[in-house]
C-alpha positions in Angstrom: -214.6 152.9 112.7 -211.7 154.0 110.6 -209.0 156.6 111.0 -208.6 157.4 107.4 -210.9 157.4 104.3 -212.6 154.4 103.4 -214.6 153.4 100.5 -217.7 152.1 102.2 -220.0 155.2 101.2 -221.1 154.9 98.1 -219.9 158.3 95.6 -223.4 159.3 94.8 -225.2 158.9 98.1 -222.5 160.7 100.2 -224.3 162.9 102.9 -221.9 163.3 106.1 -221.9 164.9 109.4 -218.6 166.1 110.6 -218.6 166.7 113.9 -215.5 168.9 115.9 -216.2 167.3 119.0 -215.2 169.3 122.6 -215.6 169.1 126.0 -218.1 172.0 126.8 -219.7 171.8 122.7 -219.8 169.9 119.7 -219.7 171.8 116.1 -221.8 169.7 113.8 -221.8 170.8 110.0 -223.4 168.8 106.9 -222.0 167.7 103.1 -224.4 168.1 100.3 -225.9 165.4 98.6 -223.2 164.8 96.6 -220.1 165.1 99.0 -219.1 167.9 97.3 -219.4 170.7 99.8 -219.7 171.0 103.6 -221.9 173.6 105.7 -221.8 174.2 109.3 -225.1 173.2 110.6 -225.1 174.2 114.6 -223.1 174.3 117.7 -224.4 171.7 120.2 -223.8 172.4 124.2 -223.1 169.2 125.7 -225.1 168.1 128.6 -223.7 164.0 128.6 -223.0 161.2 127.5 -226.3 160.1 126.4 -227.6 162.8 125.9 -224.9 164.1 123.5 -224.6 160.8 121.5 -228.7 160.7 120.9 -228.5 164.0 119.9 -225.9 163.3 117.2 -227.8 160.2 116.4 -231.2 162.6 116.1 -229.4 164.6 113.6 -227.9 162.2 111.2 -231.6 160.7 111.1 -233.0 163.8 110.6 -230.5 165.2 107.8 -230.7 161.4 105.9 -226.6 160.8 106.6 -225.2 158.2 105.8 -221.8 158.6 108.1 -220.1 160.9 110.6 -216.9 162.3 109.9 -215.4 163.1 113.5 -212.1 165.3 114.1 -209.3 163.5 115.9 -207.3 166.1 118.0 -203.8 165.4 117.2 -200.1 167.0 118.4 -198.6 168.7 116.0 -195.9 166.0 116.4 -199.1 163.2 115.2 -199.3 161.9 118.7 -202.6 161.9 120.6 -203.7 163.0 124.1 -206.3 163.3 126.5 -208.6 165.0 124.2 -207.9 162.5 121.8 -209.2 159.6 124.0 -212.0 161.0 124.9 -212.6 162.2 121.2 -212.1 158.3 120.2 -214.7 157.5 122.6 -217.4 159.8 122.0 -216.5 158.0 118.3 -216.7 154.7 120.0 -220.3 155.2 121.3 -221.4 156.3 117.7 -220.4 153.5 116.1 -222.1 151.2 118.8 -225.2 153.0 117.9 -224.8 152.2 114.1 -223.3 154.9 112.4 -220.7 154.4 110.7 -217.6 156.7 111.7 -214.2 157.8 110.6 -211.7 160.1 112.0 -209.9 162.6 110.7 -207.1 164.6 111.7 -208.0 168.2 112.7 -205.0 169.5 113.7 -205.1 173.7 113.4 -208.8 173.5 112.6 -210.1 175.8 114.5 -207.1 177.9 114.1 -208.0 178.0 110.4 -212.0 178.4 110.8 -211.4 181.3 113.0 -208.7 183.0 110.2 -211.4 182.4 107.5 -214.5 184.3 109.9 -211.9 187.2 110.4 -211.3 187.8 106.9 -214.9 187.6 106.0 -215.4 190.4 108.7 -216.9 188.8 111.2 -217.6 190.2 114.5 -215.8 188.3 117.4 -218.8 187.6 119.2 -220.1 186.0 115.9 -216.7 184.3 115.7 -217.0 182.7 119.3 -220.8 181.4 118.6 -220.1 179.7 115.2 -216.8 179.1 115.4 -217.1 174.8 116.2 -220.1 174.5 113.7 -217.2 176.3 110.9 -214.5 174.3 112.3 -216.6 171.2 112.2 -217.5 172.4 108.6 -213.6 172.6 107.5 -212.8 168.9 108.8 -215.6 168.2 106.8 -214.6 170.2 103.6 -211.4 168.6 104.3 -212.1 164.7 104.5 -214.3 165.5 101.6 -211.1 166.7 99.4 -209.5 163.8 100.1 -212.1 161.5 99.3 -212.7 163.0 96.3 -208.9 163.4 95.1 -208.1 160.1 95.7 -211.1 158.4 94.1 -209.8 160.5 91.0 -206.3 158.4 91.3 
């Protein structure tokens, strides 16, 4: 597992999950084929441990990923908490499974996903079922910049 972008996943085979892990749910959204663009995919409720990591497990299977981008819940000073930890081990568990994981920081993520939803108009109980796949979606979209701005370096 990696905090920052890595070059293990090859350019032209670069199908993510990003996953904005929480305590009660976990946003799950998808990059195209190419790594170009990310989609929010569903909001998962968490039931536990195993549960939850099989599930994520289930899904990269299913929608042929090759790696899980997971937000890491930072300060705004950079420092980490609680949420952090347990953020880092919910990544921890992944990895042990066999995927092969990277956090990113999401600070203001959802902050930002829920700003987008309310320009586009939509209604706040739209806003409160979607918002963790979107925000999972923009630490995706995000990760994916990154990757893509630096490989053109």
């Amino acid at each position: 597992m990696s905090d920052t972008a890595g070059s293990r996943w090859p350019r032209d085979t670069l199908r993510l999950l990003g996953l904005d892990v929480g305590d009660r749910r976990i946003g799950v959204a998808i990059s195209d084929p190419t790594g170009s663009l990310a989609s929010p995919v569903e909001v998962y409720h968490r039931r536990d441990q195993v549960t939850d990591t099989q599930h994520v497990m289930d899904l990269a299977d299913e929608l042929e990923a090759s790696g899980v981008v997971v937000g890491l819940p930072k300060n705004m000073n950079g420092t980490e908490g609680p949420q952090a930890e347990k953020t880092r081990d919910f990544a921890d568990t992944l990895t042990a499974r066999g995927l092969d994981v990277h956090l990113w920081d999401e600070r203001l993520s959802t902050v930002e996903a829920t700003r987008r939803m309310v320009e586009q108009r939509h209604r706040r109980r739209g806003i409160q079922q979607r918002i963790d796949s979107e925000a999972a979606a923009l630490i995706l979209q995000t990760y994916l910049d990154f990757v893509r701005i630096r490989g053109a370096q």
